[in-house]
C-alpha positions in Angstrom: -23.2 -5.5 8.1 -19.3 -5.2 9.4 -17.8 -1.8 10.4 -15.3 -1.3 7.5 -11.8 -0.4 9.0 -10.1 3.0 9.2 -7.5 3.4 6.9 -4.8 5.8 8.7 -2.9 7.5 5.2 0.4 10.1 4.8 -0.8 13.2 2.6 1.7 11.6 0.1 0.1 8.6 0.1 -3.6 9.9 0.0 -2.7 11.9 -3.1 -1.1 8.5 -4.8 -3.8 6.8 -4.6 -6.3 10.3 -5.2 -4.4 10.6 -8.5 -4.4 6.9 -9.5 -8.1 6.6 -9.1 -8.8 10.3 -11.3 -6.1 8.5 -13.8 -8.2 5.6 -14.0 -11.7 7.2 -14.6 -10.8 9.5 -16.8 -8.0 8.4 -19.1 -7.8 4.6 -19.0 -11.4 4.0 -18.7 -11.9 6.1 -22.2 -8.8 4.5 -23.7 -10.8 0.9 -22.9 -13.9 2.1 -24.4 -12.5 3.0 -27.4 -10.5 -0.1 -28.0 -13.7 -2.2 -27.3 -15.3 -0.1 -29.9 -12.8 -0.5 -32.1 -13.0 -4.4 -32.1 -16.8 -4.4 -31.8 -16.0 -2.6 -35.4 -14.0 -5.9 -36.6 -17.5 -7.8 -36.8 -17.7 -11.0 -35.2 -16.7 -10.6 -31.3 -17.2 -14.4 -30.7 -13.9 -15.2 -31.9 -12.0 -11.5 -31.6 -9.2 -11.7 -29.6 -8.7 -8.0 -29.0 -12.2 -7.7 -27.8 -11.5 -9.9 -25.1 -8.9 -8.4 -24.3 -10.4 -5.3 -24.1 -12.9 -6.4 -21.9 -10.4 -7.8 -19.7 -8.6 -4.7 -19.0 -11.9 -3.2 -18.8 -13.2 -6.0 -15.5 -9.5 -4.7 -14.2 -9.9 -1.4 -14.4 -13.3 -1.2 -12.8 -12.0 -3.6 -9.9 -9.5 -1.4 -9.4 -11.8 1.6 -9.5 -13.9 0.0 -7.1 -10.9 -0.9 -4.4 -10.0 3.0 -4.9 -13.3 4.2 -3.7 -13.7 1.5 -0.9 -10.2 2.5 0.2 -10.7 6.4 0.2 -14.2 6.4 1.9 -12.7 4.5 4.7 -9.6 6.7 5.0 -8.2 9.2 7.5 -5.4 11.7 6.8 -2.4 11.2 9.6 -2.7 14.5 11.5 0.7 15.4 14.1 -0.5 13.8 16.9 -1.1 10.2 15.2 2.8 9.8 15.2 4.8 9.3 18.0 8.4 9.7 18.7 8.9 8.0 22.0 7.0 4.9 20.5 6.8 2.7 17.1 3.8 3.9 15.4 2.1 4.3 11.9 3.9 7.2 10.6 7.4 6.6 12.9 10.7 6.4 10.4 12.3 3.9 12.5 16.2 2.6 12.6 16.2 -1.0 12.8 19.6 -2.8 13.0 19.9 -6.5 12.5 21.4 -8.2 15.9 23.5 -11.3 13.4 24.9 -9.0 10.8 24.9 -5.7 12.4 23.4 -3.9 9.5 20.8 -0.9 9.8 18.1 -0.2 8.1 15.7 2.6 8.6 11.7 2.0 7.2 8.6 4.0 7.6 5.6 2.1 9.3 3.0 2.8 7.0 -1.0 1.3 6.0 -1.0 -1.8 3.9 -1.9 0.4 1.1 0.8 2.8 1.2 3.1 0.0 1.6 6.0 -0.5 -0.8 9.2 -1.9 0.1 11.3 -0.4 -2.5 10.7 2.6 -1.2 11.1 1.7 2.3 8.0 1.6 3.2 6.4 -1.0 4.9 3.3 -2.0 6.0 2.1 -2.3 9.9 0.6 -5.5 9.1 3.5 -7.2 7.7 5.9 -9.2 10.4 8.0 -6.5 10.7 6.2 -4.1 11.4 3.8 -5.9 13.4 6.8 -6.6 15.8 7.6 -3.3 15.6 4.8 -1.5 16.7 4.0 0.0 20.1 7.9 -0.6 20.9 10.6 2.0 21.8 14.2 3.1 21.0 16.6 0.2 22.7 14.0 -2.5 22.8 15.3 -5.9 20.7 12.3 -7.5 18.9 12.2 -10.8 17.0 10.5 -11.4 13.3 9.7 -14.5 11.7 10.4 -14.8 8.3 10.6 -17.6 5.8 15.1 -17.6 6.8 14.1 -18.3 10.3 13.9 -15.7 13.0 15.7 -12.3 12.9 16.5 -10.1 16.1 16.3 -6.5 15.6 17.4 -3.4 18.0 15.2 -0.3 17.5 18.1 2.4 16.9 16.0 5.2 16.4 12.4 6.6 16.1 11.4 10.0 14.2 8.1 11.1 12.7 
């Protein structure tokens, strides 16, 4: 049987997914139920649309459920000491700035779950971040990405 891996989380990103999981047991799992009931009611389910549907949402929901619990068994709440300031590490907001256009951008290394680029948050698996991590402040990295290779200049590192 394989050791499942440690998921390191940020207190805001353990309560994300805390809440998503209590939203999907105890709201959108009754709200399923109901609507499979409801086309059960409409007689024959071979040919009811909305019951499979239903049951659809319902295989989601429970896959999602599933990855929830998997997810939060195996993870850790970040305490102080598992971000660093002299290095790049999971928790570091961290000032990158492009070496062709000169632009900065600042991110937040973060676990693939917690991830979410609109937010600036990106994950320490993702080429960015792999490159990233374990460096320090004045150190030029290079990322491959699907444009060809950027060179980035760590600016600045904070918790």
């Amino acid at each position: 049987m394989a050791v499942e891996k440690e998921i390191l989380l940020t207190k805001e990103g353990l309560k994300k997914l805390e809440d998503e999981l209590e939203h999907l047991t105890s709201v959108k799992r009754e709200e399923v139920a109901e609507r499979i009931k409801q086309a059960i009611a409409f007689g024959d389910i071979s040919e009811n649309s909305e019951y499979e549907d239903a049951k659809n949402e319902q295989a989601f929901i429970e896959g999602r459920i599933a990855s929830l619990e998997k997810t939060l068994k195996n993870a850790r709440l970040m305490e102080e000491g598992d971000v660093r300031t002299d290095i790049v590490s999971l928790g570091s907001k961290v000032t990158l700035k492009d070496l062709k256009s000169n632009r900065e951008v600042t991110v937040t290394v973060v676990s693939t779950v917690e991830s979410r680029i609109r937010d600036g948050k990106i994950s320490d698996e993702s080429p960015v971040g792999k490159a990233i991590i374990g460096k320090k402040v004045g150190e030029e990295v290079e990322v491959e990405a699907p444009a060809g290779i950027i060179k980035y200049k760590i600016i600045n590192v904070e918790k």
